[in-house]
N, C-alpha and C positions, 0 to 999 in steps of 0.2 A: 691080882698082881700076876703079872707073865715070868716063868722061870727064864732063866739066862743060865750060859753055860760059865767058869771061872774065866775065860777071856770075852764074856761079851761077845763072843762071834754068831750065837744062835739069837733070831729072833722065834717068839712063839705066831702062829698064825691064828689069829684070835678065830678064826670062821671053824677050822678042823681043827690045831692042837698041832698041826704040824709044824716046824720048821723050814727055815728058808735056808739055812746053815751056812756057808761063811758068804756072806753080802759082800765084803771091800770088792771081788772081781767085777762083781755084777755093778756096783756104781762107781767104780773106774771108767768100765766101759762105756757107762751111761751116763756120762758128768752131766749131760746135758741136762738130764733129770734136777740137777741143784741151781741154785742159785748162788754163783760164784760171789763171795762177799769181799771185798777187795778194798775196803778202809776202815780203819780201826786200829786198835793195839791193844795187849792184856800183858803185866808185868816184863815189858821190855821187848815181846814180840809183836810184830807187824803182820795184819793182814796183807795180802797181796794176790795175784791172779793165782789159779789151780789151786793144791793142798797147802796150807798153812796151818803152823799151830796153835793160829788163834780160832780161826774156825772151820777148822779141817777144808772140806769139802765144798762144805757152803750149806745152806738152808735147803732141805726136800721141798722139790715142787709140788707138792699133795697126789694129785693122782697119778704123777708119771711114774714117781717114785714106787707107790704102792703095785703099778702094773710090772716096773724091771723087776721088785723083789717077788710079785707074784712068781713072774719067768722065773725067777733064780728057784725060787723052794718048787716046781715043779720039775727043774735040771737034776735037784741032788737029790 
């Protein structure tokens, strides 16, 4: 099980133990990295293009993702 900090902002980095520590800048930047999900709803909200509150950001593309947060936990 990977520790987490009280808001969720740290990931553990399963290789060293390190953290990547706050990711949202790192895939703002890199939206490209997701998969924008853009149809659906969950209790009255609507997906739609960029950040929504059904599914935020969208789905991690697997490795691109893993490379921006690599970048990011060697920044902080």
């Amino acid at each position: 099980m990977h520790d987490h900090d009280e808001r969720g902002e740290e990931i553990r980095n399963a290789g060293d133990g390190g953290t990547a520590g706050l990711v949202a800048p790192a895939l703002y930047r890199k939206s490209g990295d997701l998969n924008d999900i853009t149809l659906g709803n969950n209790n009255g909200f609507e997906a739609g293009p960029g950040w929504d509150p059904v599914t935020g950001l969208g789905s991690p593309k697997g490795d691109a993702i893993a490379a921006t947060l690599s970048e990011a936990s060697v920044r902080s």
